[in-house]
Structure formats: structure tokens, C-alpha cells
C-alpha positions as CSV (number, residue, x, y, z in Angstrom):
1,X,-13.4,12.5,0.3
2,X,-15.4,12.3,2.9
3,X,-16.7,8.4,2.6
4,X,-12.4,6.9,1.6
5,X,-12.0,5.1,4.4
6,X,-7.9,5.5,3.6
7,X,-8.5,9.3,3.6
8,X,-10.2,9.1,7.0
9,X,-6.8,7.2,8.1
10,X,-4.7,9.8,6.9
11,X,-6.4,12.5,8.5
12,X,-6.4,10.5,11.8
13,X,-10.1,9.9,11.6
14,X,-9.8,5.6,11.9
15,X,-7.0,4.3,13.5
16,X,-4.6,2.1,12.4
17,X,-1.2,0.3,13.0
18,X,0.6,2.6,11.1
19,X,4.7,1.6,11.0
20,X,5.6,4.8,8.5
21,X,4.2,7.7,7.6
22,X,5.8,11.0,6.2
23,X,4.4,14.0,4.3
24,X,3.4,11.9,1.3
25,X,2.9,8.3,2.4
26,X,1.7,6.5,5.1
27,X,2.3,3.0,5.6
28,X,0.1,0.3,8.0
29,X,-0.3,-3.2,8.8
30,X,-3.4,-4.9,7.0
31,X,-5.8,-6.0,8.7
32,X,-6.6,-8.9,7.0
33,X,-2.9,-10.0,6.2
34,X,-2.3,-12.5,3.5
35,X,1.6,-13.3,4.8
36,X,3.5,-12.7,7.8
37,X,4.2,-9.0,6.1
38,X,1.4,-7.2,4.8
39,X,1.3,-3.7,4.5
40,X,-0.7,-1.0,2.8
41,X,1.6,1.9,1.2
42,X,-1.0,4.7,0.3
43,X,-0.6,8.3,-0.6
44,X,-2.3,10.7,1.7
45,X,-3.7,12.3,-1.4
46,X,-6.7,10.7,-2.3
47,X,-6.3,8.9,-5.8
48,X,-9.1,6.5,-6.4
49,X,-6.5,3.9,-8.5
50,X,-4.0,3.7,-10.7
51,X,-5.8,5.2,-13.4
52,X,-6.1,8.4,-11.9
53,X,-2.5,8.4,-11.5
54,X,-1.6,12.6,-13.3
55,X,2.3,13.0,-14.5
56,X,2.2,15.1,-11.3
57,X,2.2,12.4,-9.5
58,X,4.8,10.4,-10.8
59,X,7.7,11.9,-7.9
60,X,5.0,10.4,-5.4
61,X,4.7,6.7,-7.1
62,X,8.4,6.7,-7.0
63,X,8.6,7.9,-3.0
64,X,6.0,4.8,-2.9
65,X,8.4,2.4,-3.8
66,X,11.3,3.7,-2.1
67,X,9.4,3.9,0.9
68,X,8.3,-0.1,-0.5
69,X,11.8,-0.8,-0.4
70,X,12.7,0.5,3.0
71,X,10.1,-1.4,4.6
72,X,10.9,-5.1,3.1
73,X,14.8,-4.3,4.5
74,X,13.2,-3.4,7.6
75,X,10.7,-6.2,8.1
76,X,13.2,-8.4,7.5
77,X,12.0,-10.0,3.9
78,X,14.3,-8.2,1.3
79,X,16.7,-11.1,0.9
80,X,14.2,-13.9,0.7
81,X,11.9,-11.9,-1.7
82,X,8.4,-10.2,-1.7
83,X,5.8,-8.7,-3.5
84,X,4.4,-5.2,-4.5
85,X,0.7,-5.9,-5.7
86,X,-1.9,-3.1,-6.4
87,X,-5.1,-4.4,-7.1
88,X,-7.4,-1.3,-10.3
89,X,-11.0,-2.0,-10.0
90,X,-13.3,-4.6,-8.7
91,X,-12.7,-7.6,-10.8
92,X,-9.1,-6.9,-9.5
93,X,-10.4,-7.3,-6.1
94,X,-9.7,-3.2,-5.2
95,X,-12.4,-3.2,-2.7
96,X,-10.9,0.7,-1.2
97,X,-10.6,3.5,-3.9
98,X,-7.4,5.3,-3.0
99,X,-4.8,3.6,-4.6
100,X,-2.9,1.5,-2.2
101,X,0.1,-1.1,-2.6
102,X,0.3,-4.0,-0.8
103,X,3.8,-5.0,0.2
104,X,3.5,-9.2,1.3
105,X,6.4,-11.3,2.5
106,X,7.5,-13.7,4.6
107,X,6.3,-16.4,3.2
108,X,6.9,-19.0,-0.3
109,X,4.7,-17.2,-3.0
110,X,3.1,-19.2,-5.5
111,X,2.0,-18.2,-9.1
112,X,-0.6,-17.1,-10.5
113,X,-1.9,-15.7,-7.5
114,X,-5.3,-16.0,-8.0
């Protein structure tokens, strides 16, 4: 995966403000952010979306969300509320292919979002 830019990050190729990482996920402040919290959850292996998600993979999704769930108590926006979003294909607005979640908070949320 030469040309995923999130592959790159995990292998320490593009830097990034990265506030977790383990053996499975690493976690980083956007770089665009939408909220006052706005991180990217990705899986350091390389799965282009949600579709390509395997029943292998399901232990991983699930470390996602705990680490998900870790880092709203952390950043402080697990009692007022946030949201989990991950965007599958273009019209979606994925504009990386590795699947990534973005955890937003810290702000009112409206809905729809758009």
C-alpha cells in the first residue's frame, strides 16, 4: 500500500499528532477538525472501507470502539455526547481508502449532518 497515505502514517512515513496508538490502532488529531475533538481511529492494517471489512476482522472493529470509547472519557466529551462517523466511498465523502472513524465532540451536533 504504497500510495494510502494512512498506511504511510502507520509505518511512520508522514507524521502526525498521534494521541494513541497500540499494536492494532492508531489514533491522531485531524487535520482539518470539524469540532473541538476530532480524531481519526484507523487500523494499521490497510482496509480500504468498510466493505472490505473480513469476519477476521471483527475482534479489531471492536478494539476500534473501545479504543473510541477511551478517547471521548479522555478528551473530556463522554458525558456531553459525541459522535463515531465513518464515511464508505466518495459520495460519502471518504476521500482516504483505509477505513478510518472519526470520533467529533465538543460541540452541539445538529442533524442530518449533511
Amino acid at each position: 500500500m504504497d500510495r494510502c497515505l494512512f498506511c504511510a502514517l502507520v509505518e511512520g512515513r508522514v507524521n502526525a499528532n498521534i494521541v494513541y496508538q497500540d499494536d492494532h490502532v492508531v489514533a491522531f488529531k485531524d487535520i482539518k477538525p470539524q469540532a473541538p475533538v476530532h480524531l481519526l481511529l484507523i487500523p494499521r492494517k490497510h482496509l480500504a472501507g468498510v466493505l472490505d471489512i473480513e469476519p477476521e476482522d471483527h475482534a479489531l472493529i471492536g478494539e476500534i470502539f473501545q479504543v473510541a470509547s477511551r478517547l471521548a472519557r479522555e478528551q473530556g466529551i463522554a458525558d456531553t455526547g459525541f459522535r463515531i462517523v465513518v464515511n464508505s466511498g466518495a459520495d460519502a465523502g471518504q476521500s482516504v481508502f483505509h477505513l478510518h472513524y472519526h470520533l467529533i465532540g465538543g460541540r452541539l451536533m445538529t442533524w442530518p449532518p449533511g
